[in-house]
C-alpha positions as a printed Julia matrix, in Angstrom:
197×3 Matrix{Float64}:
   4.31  -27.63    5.43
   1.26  -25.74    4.22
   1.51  -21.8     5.61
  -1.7   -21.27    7.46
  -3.27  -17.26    8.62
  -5.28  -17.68   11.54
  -5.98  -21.42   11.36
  -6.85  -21.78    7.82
  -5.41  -21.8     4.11
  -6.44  -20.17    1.8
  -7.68  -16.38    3.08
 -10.15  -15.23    0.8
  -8.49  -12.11   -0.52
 -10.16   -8.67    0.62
 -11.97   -6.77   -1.79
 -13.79   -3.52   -2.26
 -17.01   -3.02   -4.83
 -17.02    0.74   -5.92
 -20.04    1.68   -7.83
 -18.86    3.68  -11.02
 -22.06    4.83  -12.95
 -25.05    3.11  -14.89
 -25.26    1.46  -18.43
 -27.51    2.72  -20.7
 -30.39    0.33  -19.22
 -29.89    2.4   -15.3
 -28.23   -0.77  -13.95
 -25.64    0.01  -11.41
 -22.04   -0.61  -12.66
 -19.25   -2.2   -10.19
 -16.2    -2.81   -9.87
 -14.13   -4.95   -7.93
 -11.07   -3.23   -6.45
  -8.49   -5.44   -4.81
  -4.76   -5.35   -2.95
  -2.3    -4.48   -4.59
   0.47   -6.43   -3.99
   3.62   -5.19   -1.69
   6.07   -5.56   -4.67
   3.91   -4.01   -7.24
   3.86   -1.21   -5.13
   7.95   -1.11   -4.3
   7.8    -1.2    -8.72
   5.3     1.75   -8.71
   7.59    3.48   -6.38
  10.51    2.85   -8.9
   8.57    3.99  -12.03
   7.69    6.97  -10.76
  10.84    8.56   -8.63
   9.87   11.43   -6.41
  11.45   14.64   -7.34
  14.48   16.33   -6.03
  13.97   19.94   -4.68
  16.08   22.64   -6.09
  19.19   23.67   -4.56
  19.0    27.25   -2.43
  22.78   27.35   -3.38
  23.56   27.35    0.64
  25.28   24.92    1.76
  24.35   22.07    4.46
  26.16   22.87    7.98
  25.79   21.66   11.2
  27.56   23.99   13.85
  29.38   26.0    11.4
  31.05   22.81    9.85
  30.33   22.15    6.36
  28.68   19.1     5.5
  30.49   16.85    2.48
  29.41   13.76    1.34
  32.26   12.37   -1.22
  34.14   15.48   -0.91
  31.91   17.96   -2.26
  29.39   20.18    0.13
  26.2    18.73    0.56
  23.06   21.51   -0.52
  20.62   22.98    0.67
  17.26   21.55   -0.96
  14.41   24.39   -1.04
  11.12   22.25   -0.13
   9.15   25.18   -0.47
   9.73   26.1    -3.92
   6.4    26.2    -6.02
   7.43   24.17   -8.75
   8.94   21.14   -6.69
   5.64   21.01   -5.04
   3.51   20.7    -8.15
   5.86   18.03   -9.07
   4.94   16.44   -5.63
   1.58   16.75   -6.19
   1.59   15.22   -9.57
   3.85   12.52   -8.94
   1.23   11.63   -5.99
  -1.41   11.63   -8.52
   0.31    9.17  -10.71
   1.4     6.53   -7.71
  -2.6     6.99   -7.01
  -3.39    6.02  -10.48
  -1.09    3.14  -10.82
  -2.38    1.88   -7.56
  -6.19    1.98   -9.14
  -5.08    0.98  -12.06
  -3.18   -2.6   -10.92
  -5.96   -2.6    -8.36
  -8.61   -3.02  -11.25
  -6.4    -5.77  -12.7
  -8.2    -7.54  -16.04
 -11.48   -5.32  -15.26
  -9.65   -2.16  -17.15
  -8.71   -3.03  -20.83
  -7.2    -1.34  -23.61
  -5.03    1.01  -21.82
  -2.12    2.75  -23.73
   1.33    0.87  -23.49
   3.99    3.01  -21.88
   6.16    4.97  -24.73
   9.97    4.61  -24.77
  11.78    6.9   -23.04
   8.32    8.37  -21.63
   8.5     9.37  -17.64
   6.22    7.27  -15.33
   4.49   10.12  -14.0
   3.74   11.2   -18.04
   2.6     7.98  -18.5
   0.27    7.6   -15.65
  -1.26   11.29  -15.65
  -1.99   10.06  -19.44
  -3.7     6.96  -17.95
  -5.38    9.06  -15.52
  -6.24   11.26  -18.97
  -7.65    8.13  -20.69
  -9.98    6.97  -17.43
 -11.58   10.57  -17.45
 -12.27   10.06  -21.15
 -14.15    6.85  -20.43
 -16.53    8.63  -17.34
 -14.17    7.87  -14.7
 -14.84   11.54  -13.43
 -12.98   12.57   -9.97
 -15.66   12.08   -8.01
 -15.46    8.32   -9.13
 -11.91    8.16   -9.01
 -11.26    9.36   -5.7
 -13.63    6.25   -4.7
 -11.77    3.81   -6.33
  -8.21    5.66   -4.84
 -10.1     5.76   -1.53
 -10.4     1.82   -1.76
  -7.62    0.64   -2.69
  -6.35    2.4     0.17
  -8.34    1.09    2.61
  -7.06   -2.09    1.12
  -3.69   -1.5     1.5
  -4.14   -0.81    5.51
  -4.02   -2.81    8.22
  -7.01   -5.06    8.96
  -9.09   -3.64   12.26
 -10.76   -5.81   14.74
 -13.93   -5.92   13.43
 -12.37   -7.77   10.24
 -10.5    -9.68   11.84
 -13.24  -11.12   13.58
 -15.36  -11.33   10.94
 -11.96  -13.53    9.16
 -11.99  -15.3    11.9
 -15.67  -15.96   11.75
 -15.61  -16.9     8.45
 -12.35  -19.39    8.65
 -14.06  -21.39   11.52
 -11.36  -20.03   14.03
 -12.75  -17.45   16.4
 -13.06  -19.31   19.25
 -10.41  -17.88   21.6
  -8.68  -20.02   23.91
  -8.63  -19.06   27.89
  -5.71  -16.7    28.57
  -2.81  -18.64   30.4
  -2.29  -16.31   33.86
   1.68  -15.58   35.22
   0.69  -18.22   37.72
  -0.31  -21.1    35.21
   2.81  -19.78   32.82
   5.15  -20.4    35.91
   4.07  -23.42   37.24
   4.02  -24.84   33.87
   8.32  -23.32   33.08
   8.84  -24.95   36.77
   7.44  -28.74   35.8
   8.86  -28.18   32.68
  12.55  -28.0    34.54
  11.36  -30.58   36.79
  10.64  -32.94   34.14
  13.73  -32.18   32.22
  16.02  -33.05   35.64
  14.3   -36.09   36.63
  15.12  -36.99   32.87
  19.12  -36.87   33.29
  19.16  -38.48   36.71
């Protein structure tokens, strides 16, 4: 059995065009930004852990009881701590650029490999480093963050009934009432007893 969305197989993936500049000639430059998919971004997720807030040296309690977790006190993280932040903030910028980045796919070449033993969020602000170099300024990268994004969220009604449009399937079908839905369960069980008699 073929899997079927709405009626129809295949769904033309979604897509974004972002404008990124002009060649040398003044012709608008595009790109195609697309989904990333759900396990890519699980993997991003992985490359690039989120960092653990510093200890306040308190520990956890919860009406004057201790809290352990394999014997030993659980601590108190400080979330407010300036450093742990910028480490949020970066890491968020790196998850952002891996998102673009995949979300490019075979548009974006010659990209430095990974090093060994180099952190994912090194790696990706260097990434980041390398699409600056190239005239991705912020302006234009914030566009192309901004639609993969939108990508990534859940489809409104207007697209879905421009999908639906497009498949051949928006006509709706009239809206069964309690009435209908009850009459139809009760012939149903009438059907099925006259069957065993």
């Amino acid at each position: 059995m073929t899997v079927q969305i709405l009626g129809a197989t295949p769904v033309i993936q979604r897509t974004i065009r972002v404008p990124i500049g002009k060649n040398k000639d003044g012709q608008l430059i595009e790109v195609e930004m697309r989904p990333v998919k759900f396990g890519r971004l699980i993997e991003i997720d992985k490359e690039i852990p989120e960092p653990m807030a510093p200890s306040t040296g308190e520990k956890k309690r919860v009406g004057g009881q201790i809290i352990k977790r394999n014997g030993k006190p659980v601590m108190v993280r400080d979330t407010e701590d300036p450093g742990y932040i910028s480490k949020c903030e970066l890491r968020e910028m790196a998850v952002k650029v891996a998102i673009v980045v995949d979300g490019l796919g075979d548009q974006l070449t010659g990209l430095s490999e990974q090093e060994e033993g180099e952190a994912g969020v090194d790696y990706w602000l260097r990434i980041l480093d390398e699409l600056l170099g190239v005239g991705i300024d912020q302006g234009i990268f914030t566009s192309l963050a901004m639609a993969a994004q939108q990508l990534s969220q859940p489809m409104n009604n207007l697209e879905l009934m421009l999908l639906r449009q497009a498949l051949g399937t928006h006509k709706e079908t009239d809206a069964v009432t309690e009435e209908q839905e009850e009459e139809g369960i009760a012939q149903a069980a009438k059907a099925e007893a006259e069957g065993k008699d």
